[in-house]
Structures are given as structure tokens and as C-alpha cells.
N, C-alpha and C positions, 0 to 999 in steps of 0.2 A: 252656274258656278264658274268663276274666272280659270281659266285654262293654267298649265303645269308653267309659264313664262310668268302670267300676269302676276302668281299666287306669288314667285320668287319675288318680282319687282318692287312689289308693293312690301312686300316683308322686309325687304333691304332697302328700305326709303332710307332710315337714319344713318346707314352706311355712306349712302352713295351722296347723301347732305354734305357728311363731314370728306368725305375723301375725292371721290366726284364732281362733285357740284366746285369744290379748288381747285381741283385741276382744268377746269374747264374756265373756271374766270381769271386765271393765273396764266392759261397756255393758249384757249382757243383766240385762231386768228394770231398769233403774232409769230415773227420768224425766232430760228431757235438760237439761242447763245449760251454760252456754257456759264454767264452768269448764273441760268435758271437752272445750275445742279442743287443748288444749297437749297433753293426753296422747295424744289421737288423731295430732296431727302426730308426736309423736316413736314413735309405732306403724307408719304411715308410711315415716317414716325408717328404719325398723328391718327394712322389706322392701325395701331398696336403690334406691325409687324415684328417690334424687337429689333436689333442692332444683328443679327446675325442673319436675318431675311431680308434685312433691308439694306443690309453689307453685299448681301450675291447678288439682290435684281438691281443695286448700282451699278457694281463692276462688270455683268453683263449688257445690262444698257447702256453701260459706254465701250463695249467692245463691239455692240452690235451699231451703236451710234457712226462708230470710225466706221464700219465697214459699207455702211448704208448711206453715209452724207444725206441725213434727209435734213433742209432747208427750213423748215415750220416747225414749232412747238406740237402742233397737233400729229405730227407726223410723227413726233416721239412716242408720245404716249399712245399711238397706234402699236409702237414695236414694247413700250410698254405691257400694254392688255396681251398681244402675242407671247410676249414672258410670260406672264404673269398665269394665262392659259396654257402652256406648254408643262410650268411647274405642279401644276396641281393636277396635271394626265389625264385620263381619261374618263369619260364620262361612266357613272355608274347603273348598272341594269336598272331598270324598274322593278319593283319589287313581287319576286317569284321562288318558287322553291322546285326545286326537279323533285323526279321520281323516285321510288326506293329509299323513303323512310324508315324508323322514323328517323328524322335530323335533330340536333339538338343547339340550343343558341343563348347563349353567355352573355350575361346583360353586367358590365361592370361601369364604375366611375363614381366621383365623389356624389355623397347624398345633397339632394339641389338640384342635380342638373338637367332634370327630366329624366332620370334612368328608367324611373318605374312606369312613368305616361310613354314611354317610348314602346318598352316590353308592351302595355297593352295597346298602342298603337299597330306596332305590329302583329299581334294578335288580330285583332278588328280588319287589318288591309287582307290579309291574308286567309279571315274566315269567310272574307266578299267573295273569294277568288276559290270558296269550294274547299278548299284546306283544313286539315284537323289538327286543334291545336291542344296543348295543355301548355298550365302556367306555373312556374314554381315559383312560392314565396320565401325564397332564401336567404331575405334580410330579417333573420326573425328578430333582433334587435329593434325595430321601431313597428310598435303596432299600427302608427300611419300606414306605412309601406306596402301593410298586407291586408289592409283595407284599401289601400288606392288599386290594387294591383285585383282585388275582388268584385270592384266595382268596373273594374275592366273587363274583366271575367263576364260580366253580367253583360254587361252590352256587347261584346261582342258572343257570347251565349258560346263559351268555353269555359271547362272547369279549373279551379286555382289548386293546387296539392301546397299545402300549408301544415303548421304542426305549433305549439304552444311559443309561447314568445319567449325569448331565448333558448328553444331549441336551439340542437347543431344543427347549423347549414347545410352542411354535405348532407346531411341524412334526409333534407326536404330534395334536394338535388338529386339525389339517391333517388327517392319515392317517387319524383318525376318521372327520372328517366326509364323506371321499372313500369308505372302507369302508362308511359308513351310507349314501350312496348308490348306492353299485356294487353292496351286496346288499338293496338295496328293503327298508333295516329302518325300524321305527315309531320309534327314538330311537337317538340317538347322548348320552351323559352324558360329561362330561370334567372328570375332577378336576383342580385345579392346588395351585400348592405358595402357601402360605402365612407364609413367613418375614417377619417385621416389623423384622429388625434394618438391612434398607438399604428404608426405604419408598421412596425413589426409585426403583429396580430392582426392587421387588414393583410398580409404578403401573406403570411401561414394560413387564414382561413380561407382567403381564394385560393392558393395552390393546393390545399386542402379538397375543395370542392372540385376545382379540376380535375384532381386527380383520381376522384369516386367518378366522376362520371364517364372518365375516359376510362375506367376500370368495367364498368357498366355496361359502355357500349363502346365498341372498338371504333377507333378515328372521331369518338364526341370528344370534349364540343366540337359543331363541324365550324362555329361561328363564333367568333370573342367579340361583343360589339362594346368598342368604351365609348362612354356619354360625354360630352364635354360642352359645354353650357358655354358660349360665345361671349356671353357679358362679362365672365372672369376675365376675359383677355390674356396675356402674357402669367395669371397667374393658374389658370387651365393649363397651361403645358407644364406647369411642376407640378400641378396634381397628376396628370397623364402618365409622367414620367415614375411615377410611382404604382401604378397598376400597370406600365410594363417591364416592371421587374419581377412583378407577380406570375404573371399570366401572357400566353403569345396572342396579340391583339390581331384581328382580321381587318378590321374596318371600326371608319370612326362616324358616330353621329354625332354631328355639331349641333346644338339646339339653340334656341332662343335668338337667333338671326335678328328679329324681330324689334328686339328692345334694347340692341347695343347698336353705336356708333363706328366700332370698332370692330364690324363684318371682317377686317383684312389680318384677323389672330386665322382665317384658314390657310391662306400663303404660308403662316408661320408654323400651322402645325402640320402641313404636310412638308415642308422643306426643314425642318431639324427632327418630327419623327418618323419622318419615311414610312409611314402607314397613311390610304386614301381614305380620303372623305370620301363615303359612299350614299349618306343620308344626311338631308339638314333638316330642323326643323324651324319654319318660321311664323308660329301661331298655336294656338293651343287647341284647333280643331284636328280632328284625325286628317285632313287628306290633307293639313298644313306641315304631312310628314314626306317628304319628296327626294327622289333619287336626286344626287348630285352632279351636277352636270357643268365643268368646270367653263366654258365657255358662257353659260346663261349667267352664271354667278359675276362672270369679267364684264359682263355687260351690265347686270343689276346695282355693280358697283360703278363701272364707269360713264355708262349712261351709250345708250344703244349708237350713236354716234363714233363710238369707241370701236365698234364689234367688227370693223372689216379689219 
């Protein structure tokens, strides 16, 4: 099985095509001139960073430019990748849970973006590692969801706490969280439903549910995980922007790495919503769910070349 590098590498080919692979036939090898700002910005633009991300890492790369007089094009896009890792901070643990359950873990984002394969992903990584899980199906709005989130169940051989279709959500949340304590498990995970067509009634039912479970269990959720699906691009951060008006978000799983061009929408949504990318996904197998590690990503984008 290809190691925790290779898995990233090969997942963000169609990224590092479109935005890597230009800057490399655009810069390597040639001295630098401030000609090459325009075509760097619109390289930029070209991995969906948005006009507001791609606004900061110019005006810093030309304040770091002046102070560093580096000679070569390659020499920039060295101080480039150094940006561009410094903004998206630190890297994120591998995935583990402490002791002193049970913990409880808030699966939000629009319906699509892997929210529910993620919940039972983590379920699966976490039942390898000896952990006792239960699963709530709290988007009882689409019967897909609580059969995807069942058959999750089943493979990783953890129970699903479920209730008729359109039941209340809080009350599967509720039944979770009461399950997770009545049999001394280490996590209770609760997926919810994701519809954006009445944001007013997607904001009341999650604050809703959060607020049974933290009624339930003192300091749950201890984890708010929003889903955000990479191939939306620039239109993933206004759905984001919407389930955190809802809910206080911990961490973001980016998914589908994989099948977008436009890998650098993560720059954009840790630099205007200041919550870390802690998990991407890049494939549809379980271990293609991987802590995030902002330097392997600088490099899977810009091409290992890039990485000193």
C-alpha cells in the first residue's frame, strides 16, 4: 500500500497539472523580473484561490521579494511554497482520540460532499485502533444517508442509532449521545443533513441539535467537523459560510482532492475562514482519509522541487 506522501501525491495530480506543472514551465530556470507578477497572478487565479487569497500571497510575496532580492524565478516560487505553508499552519495529528470518553463528533456540510462516507470513515480508522464507536443518523431527511451511514456501520462493525425518516434530528442526537453513555463507548459521531435550499431551517435544526447534545453531555460536541467537497471551489466557501453561523466549527475535512483541478480552494479556506484543515480526502477508499499536513500538500501541489 503507497505510504501517507505517495497517497497525497498521486491524489493531487490534477492540481499540481494545472497550477504546478505552470509555474514550473513559466519560471524554472529563468532570472526573475517583475514582468512575471501578471502571469503569476493569473496562475493563481487559476487554482480558485479567489481575489482575496490571491490579494494577501501577492502583497506578501512582494514584500518578501524586496527583502530577500532573490535573482531567479525559481527562487520565488521557493518563497512562494514557504507562504503558502506558513498560511495553512500546522500540521494535523493523525488520527486519535484520548481517554475519558465518551467524546462526541458533529459531522456537518452541504449534502454531496462526502459528509456521511467521512463519518463512517472515521468510524472504520478509529474501530482499527481498538475504539468504541456509535453512529448517529441524523439526517433523517434522506433515506440514502442512513443507509450509506449503515453500511458503514456494518464494515466497520459499529452500531448506527437511527429513527423513522423524518424524524427530529436532535432526538437521534439525543439517543446517540444517551447510547454512547449507557454503554461506556469512546465516541458517539452524529451525522446531520445538509440541505441549503431553506438556510433558515438548516441554521435552527443544527443549533437545535447542538444544543441537545451539549444539554446531554457537558462540553459535547467536543468536535464540529464541516465537510467541504474541493471540486465546488470558491462556491464551498459560501456554503461553509453558512453552517458557520450555525454551529462553532473545529476543523475542516476537505474531500475529493482527487477529482478537482483546483486543489489551492485550501489556501482560500483557511485564509478567509480561519479554521484548519485537519483532514483531506483524496479517493474513495478508507485510508484515502489523511491527516493534513500543510507542507506535503505545498509540495503535492508544487512539485517536490518546490519543497526546500
Amino acid at each position: 500500500m503507497p505510504g501517507f506522501w505517495e497517497r497525497l501525491k498521486q491524489g493531487m495530480t490534477r492540481t499540481r497539472s494545472g497550477f504546478g506543472d505552470r509555474l514550473r514551465s513559466l519560471f524554472h530556470g529563468r532570472l526573475w523580473n517583475d514582468e512575471l507578477w501578471d502571469e503569476l497572478e493569473e496562475i493563481l487565479y487559476s487554482a480558485d484561490l479567489g481575489s482575496a487569497t490571491t490579494g494577501f500571497l501577492l502583497d506578501e510575496l512582494r514584500r518578501r521579494v524586496l527583502q530577500h532580492h532573490p535573482t531567479t524565478a525559481d527562487e520565488v516560487v521557493n518563497l512562494l511554497a514557504i507562504l503558502m505553508q506558513e498560511e495553512l499552519g500546522d500540521s494535523s495529528d493523525a488520527l486519535a482520540l484520548p481517554d475519558g470518553g465518551p467524546w462526541v463528533w458533529l459531522m456537518v456540510g452541504v449534502n454531496g460532499t462526502g459528509k456521511t462516507t467521512t463519518a463512517g470513515k472515521f468510524a472504520y480508522l478509529l474501530k482499527q485502533q481498538h475504539k468504541s464507536i456509535i453512529l448517529g443518523a441524523a439526517d433523517t431527511f434522506r433515506a440514502a444517508a442512513t443507509e450509506q451511514l449503515e453500511v458503514w456501520g456494518r464494515r466497520a462493525g459499529v452500531d448506527v442509532i437511527r429513527q423513522a425518516s423524518g424524524a427530529d434530528p436532535a432526538a437521534v442526537a439525543f439517543d446517540t449521545v444517551q447510547a454512547a453513555r449507557a454503554r461506556h463507548l469512546d465516541l458517539a459521531i452524529i451525522d446531520t443533513a445538509g440541505r441549503l435550499q431553506n438556510k433558515v431551517n438548516l441554521m435552527q435544526e443544527l443549533q437545535k441539535v447542538y444544543r441537545v447534545i451539549g444539554r446531554e453531555l457537558s462540553g459535547a460536541p467536543h468536535e464540529v467537523w464541516l465537510v467541504i467537497d474541493a471540486t465546488t471551489g470558491q462556491n464551498g466557501l459560501v456554503q461553509a459560510r453558512v453552517f458557520l453561523e450555525s454551529v462553532p466549527v473545529t476543523g475542516i475535512v476537505l474531500t475529493k482532492l482527487d477529482g478537482t483541478a483546483k486543489g489551492g480552494i485550501a489556501l482560500a479556506i483557511v485564509h478567509e475562514l480561519k479554521i484548519p484543515i485537519r483532514f483531506v480526502g483524496v479517493g474513495e477508499k478508507v485510508e484515502d482519509l489523511l491527516p493534513f499536513d500543510p507542507a506535503d500538500y505545498v509540495r503535492a501541489i508544487l512539485g517536490e522541487e518546490f519543497s526546500e
